[in-house]
Every structure is written in structure tokens, then in C-alpha cells.
C-alpha positions as CSV (number, residue, x, y, z in Angstrom):
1,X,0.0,0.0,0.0
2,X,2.8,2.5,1.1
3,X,5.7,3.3,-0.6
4,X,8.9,4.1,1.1
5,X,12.0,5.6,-1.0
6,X,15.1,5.6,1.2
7,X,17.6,8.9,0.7
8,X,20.7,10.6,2.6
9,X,23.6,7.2,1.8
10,X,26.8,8.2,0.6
11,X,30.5,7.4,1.6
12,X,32.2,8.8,4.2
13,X,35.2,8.8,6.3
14,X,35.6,6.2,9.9
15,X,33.8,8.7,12.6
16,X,31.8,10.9,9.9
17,X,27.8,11.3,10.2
18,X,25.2,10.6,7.9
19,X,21.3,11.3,8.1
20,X,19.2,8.8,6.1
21,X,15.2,9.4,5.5
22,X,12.7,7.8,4.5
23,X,9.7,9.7,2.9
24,X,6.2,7.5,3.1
25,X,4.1,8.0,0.3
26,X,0.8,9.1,1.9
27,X,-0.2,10.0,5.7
28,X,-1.2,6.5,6.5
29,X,2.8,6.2,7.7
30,X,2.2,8.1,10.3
31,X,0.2,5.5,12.0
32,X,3.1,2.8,11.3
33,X,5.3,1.0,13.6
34,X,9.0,1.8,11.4
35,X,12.1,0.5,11.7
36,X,15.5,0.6,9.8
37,X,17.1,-2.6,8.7
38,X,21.0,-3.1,7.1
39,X,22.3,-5.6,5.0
40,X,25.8,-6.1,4.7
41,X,27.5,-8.6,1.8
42,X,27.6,-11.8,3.4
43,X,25.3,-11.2,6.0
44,X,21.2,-11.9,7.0
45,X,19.4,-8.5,7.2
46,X,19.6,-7.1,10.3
47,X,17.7,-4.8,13.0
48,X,19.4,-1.5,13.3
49,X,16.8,0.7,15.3
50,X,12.7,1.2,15.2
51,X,10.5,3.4,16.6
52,X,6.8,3.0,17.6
53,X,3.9,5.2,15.9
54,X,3.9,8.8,18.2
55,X,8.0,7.8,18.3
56,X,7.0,7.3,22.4
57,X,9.4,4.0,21.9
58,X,12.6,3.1,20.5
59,X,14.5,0.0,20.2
60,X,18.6,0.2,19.1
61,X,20.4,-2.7,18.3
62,X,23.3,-3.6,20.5
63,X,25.6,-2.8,17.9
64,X,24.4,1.3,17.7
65,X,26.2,1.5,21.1
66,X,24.0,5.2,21.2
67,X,25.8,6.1,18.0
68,X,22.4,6.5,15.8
69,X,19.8,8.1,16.8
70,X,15.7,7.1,15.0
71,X,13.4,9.8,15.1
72,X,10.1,10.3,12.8
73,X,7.9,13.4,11.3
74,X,4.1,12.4,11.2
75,X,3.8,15.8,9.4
76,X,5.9,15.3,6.5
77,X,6.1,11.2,6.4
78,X,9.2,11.2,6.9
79,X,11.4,8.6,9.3
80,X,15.2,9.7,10.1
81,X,18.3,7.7,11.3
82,X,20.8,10.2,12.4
83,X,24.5,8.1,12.1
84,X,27.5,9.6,13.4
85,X,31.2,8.2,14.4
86,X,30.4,6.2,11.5
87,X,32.5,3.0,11.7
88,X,34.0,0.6,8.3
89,X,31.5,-2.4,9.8
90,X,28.4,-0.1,9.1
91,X,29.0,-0.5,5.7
92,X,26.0,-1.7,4.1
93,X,22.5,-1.1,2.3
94,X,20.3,0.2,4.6
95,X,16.3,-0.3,4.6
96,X,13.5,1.5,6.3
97,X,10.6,-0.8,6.7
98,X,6.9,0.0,7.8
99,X,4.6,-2.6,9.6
100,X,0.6,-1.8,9.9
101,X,0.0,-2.8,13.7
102,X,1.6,-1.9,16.3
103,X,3.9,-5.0,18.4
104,X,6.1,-4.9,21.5
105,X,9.4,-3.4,20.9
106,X,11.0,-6.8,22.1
107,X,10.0,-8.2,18.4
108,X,11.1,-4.8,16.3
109,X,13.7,-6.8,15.0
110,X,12.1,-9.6,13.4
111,X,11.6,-8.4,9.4
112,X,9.2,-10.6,9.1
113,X,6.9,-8.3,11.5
114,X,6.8,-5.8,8.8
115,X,4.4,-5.2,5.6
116,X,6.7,-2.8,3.9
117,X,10.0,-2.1,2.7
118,X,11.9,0.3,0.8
119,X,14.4,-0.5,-2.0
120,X,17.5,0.7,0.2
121,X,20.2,3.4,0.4
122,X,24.2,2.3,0.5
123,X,26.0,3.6,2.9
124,X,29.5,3.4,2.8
125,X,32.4,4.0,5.7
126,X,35.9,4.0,4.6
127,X,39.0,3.3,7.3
């Protein structure tokens, strides 16, 4: 039903920032559960952070170690991972992903929880 276009990847340096978005296509988003996902070569997706609809939860991965930060727009549709002191292991394509109903943050990191996904943005951290 939603689409989701990822933006903001690039490549940067070991300890740069980068802020990805992703823009929902209509104001339905707003009442999604979203997350961001990263897939590295080699490697099964993976949870990097989600927040709940009203952004009154989040969930990090253990690897964010408080480096990212997710944060949403319900006026503009837009969901934001701020990314700084960037590290060569982040390298990957990273996804924003939507799911209709609400769930327990415990399960955010199960993609199979979620109805919608974007096509990805590569980001790229050099040493």
C-alpha cells in the first residue's frame, strides 16, 4: 500500500555522520510501527533501530552503542536515522521498513513483522 524511498547514503570517512530518510508515500505512515534494517555482503538483514507510531518508543540494536539516533515526522512522512562516528563495519544497504500494527518493541527486530519495505540506500564507511 505505502511506498517508502530511502535517501541521505553516501560514503564517508571512519567517525563521519550521515542522516538517512525515509519519505512515506501518503499519511497512512504516520500511523506505522518503522524500523531501519542493514544488509551487509555476506550477512542476513539485520535490525538497526525502530521506533513506535507517536515515536514514544525506540528500540537500538546492541551494535548502535548510542551512536544512531531514529526519530520520525508524522507531518511530513518522513522517518530519520541520524548516524554519526560512522565505523567501516556499518557499511552496508540500509532499509526502512513499515509494519501496519503496532507490536512490543521486544519483536522490532524480526523483518518478518513488517508489511513494507523500501528498496534501500548504501552507505558506505571508509577506514
Amino acid at each position: 500500500q505505502v511506498h517508502l524511498e530511502e535517501s541521505g547514503g553516501g560514503s564517508v570517512q571512519a567517525g563521519g555522520s550521515l542522516r538517512l530518510s525515509c519519505k512515506g508515500s501518503d499519511s497512512t505512515f504516520s500511523n506505522y510501527l518503522t524500523s531501519w534494517f542493514r544488509q551487509a555482503p555476506g550477512r542476513e538483514r539485520e535490525f538497526v533501530s525502530g521506533i513506535s507510531r507517536a515515536g514514544t518508543i525506540t528500540k537500538d540494536a546492541d551494535f548502535v552503542m548510542g551512536r544512531f539516533t531514529i526519530s520520525r515526522d508524522d507531518t511530513t512522512n518522513i522517518l530519520y536515522l541520524q548516524m554519526n562516528n560512522l565505523k567501516p563495519e556499518d557499511t552496508a544497504v540500509y532499509f526502512c521498513a513499515a509494519s501496519r500494527y503496532g507490536f512490543t518493541a521486544r519483536m522490532y527486530d524480526q523483518p518478518n513483522k513488517y508489511d513494507y519495505w523500501g528498496q534501500g540506500t548504501q552507505v558506505t564507511v571508509s577506514s
